[in-house]
N, C-alpha and C positions, 0 to 999 in steps of 0.2 A: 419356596419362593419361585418365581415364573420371571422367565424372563421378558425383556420387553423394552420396543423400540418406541420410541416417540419422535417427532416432528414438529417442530413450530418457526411460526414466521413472523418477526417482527419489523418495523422502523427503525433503525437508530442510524448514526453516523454517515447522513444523507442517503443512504439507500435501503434493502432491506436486507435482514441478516438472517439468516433461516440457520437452525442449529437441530441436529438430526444426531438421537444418543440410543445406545443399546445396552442395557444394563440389566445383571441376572435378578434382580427385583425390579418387576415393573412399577412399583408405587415410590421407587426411589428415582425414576427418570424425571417427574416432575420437576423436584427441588435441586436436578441437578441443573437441568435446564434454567430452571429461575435464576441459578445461581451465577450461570454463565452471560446472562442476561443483562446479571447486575456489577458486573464487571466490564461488558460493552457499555451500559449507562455512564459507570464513573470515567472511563476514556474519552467517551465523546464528551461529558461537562468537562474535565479535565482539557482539552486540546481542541474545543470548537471555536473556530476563525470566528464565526458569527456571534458567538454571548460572546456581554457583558463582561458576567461575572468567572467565565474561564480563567485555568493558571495562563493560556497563554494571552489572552486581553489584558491581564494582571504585568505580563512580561514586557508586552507592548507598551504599556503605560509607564511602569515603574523601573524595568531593568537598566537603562542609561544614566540613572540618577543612583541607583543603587544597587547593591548586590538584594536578590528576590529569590529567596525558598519557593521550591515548588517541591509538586511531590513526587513518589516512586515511580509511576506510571509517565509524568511528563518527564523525567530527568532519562527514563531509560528512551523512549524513542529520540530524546533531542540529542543523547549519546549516541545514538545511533545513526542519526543525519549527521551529525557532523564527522562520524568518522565514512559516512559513504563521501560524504563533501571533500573528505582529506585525500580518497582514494582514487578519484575520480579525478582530483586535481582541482576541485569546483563545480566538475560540470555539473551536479547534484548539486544542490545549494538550498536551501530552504528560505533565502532571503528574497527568493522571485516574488515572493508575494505581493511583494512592492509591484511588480510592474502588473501581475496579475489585477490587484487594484486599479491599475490605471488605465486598463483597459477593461473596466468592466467586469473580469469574472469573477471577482470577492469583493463586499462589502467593504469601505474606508472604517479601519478601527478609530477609535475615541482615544483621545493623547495626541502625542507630538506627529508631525509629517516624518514617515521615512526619510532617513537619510540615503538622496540616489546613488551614494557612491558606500552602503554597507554592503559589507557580504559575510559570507561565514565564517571568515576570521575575525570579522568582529565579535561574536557570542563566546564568552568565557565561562568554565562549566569551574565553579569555586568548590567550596568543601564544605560540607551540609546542604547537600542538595540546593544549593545557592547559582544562581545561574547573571552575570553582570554582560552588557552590551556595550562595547566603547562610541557608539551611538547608536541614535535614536534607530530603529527599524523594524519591521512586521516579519512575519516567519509563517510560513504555511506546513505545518505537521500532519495534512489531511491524510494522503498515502497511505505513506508509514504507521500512520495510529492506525487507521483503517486495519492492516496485517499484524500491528501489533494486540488491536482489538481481537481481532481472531485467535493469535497463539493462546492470549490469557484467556478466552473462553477455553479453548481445545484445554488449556491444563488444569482449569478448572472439573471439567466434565471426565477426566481422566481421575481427580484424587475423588472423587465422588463414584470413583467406581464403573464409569463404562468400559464396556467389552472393547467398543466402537463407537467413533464421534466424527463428525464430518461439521463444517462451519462454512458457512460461504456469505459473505457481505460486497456483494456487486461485484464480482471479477477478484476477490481474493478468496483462496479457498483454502483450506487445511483439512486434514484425511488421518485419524489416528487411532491408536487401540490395539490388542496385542493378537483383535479377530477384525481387524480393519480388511473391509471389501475393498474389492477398488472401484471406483466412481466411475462413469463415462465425464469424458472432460470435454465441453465443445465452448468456442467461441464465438462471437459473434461477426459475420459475416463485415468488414469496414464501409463495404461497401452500400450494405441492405442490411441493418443492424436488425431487421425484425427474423432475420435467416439468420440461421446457428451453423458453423461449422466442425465435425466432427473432430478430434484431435487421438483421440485415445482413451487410455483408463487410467487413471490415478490410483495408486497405490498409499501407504502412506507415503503422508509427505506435504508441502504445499508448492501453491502455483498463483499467480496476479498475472493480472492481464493489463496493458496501458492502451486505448485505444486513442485516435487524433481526429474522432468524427462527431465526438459528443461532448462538447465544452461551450462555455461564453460567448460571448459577441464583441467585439468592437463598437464604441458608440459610432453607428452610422457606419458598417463595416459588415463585413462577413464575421462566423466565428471562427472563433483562435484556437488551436491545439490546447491540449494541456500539458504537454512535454514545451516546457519554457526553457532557454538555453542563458542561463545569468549574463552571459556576452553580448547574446548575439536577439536577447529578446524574445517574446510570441512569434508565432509562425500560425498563419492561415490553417486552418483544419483541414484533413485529409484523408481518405481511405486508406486507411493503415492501425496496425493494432500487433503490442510486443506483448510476447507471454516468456514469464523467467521460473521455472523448476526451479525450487530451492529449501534447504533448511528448514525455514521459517516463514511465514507470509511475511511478516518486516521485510525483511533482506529481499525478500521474490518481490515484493512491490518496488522497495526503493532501487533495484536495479534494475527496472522496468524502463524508470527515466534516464537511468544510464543507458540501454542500450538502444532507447531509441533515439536518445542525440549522440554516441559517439559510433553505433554500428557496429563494424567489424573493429573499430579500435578497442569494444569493450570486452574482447576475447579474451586477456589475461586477468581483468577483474573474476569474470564469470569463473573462471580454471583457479583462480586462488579462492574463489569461494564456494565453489565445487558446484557452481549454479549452470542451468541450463536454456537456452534461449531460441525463442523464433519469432521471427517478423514476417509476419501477412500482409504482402502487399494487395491489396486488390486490384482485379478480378483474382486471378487464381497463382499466385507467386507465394510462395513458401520456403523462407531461410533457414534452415536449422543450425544447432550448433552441432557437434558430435555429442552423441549422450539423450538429446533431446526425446528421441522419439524412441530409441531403446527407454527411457523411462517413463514412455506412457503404451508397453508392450509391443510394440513393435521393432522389428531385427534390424530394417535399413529404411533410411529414408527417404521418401518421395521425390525429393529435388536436391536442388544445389545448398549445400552446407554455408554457413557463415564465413568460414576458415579456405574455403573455395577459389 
């Protein structure tokens, strides 16, 4: 057997997902890859805002009236937001959708109007993957599935036998395997999105990016960030973009939005989940947290720290 790396680039889950494996038979990297593939398909049917026929359009529609099974895959990231939502104290919220909708950057789902005054206390996680709503309301899972799309590809591509696997779906990334390189890691410029700036190498491990320059519109408006703060509403877009080291792309995404609406208040989140963070302001500002830049090979960091 020979070993052998493959590359490939697909569409799914609004942007494009490139999945890159190294496996000591090269005629087994295909089917690994296929298979990773088809595991980002069932997430994105499973959790797309846009269909129909999704579990979560299904939740939209039916969960206020009933208790609504969904499956493995939605119950584990809605598990997931609501314990970022518990930690954060709300400011994570998955029920912005609602205002998201109202101004444009998500489709109005089929069913009942939001109710303006749910939030994530109102979603009830029952026993059989049962999930009830004590009203009516929309929920946006994009993010988080996003990263969690990733992880189940990377473990996918893993029990299939790569050496090394790398996943990247627009600004989340995972790096895994037991001959894992490390990546060069760059972001995008908030300012000049078509400019990359350099950050480092990734090892294993993963990393998301939140940027606040490329999102929706307001009807008859400028466009809106996508860091939505349940309180306090949209905010005007902005040269600015958060990147969070961590565990898993889930957790590195969904604490992306945490710490770009709470800042330095989200220091003890990131330190209890052993994640690491930096905010680029544009032109040339750079906040690290401690950790950050030791984990993308470098010893000290450029600027002024979070904790600063």
């Amino acid at each position: 057997m020979a070993p052998g790396t493959l590359r490939r680039l697909r569409p799914w889950l609004g942007t494009y997902v490139a999945i890159e494996a190294c496996l000591d038979d090269a005629a087994a990297a295909s089917p690994a890859i296929d298979a990773a593939y088809a595991d980002v398909a069932a997430i994105h049917a499973a959790m797309s805002f846009h269909a129909a026929d999704s579990e979560l359009s299904r939740l939209h529609r039916d969960a206020h009236r009933q208790p609504t099974r969904i499956g493995p895959h939605t119950w584990a990231v809605l598990t997931e937001a609501l314990e970022l939502a518990r930690i954060s104290e709300g400011v994570f919220d998955p029920t912005v959708a609602a205002q998201l909708v109202g101004h444009g950057a998500l489709p109005r789902p089929a069913g009942p109007t939001a109710d303006p005054a749910a939030s994530w206390r109102d979603i009830e996680l029952l026993a059989d993957q049962q999930v009830r709503f004590h009203r009516p309301l929309w929920i946006d899972l994009g993010g988080i599935a996003k990263g969690y799309a990733v992880d189940c590809a990377i473990a996918t591509l893993l029990r299939h036998g790569a050496r090394h696997a790398s996943v990247n779906a627009g600004g989340d990334l995972r790096v895994a395997g037991t001959s894992a390189r490390g990546l060069p890691l760059a972001i995008r410029d908030p300012a000049d999105p078509a400019r990359h700036i350099p950050l480092g190498t990734l090892g294993p491990g993963a990393v998301a990016t939140s940027g606040e320059f490329l999102l929706g519109r307001r009807p008859g408006a400028g466009p809106i960030s996508p860091l939505v703060h349940p309180r306090q509403g949209p905010r005007p877009a902005c040269p600015r973009s958060v990147t969070v080291i961590a565990e898993t792309c889930m957790l590195a995404d969904g604490l992306t939005k945490i710490v770009g609406l709470l800042g330095t208040a989200s220091l003890p989140l990131l330190q209890a989940r052993r994640a690491h963070a930096a905010i680029l302001n544009a032109p040339d500002t750079l906040q690290t947290t401690d950790g950050f830049r030791a984990a993308l090979g470098h010893p000290q960091p450029p600027g002024p720290t979070l904790h600063a």
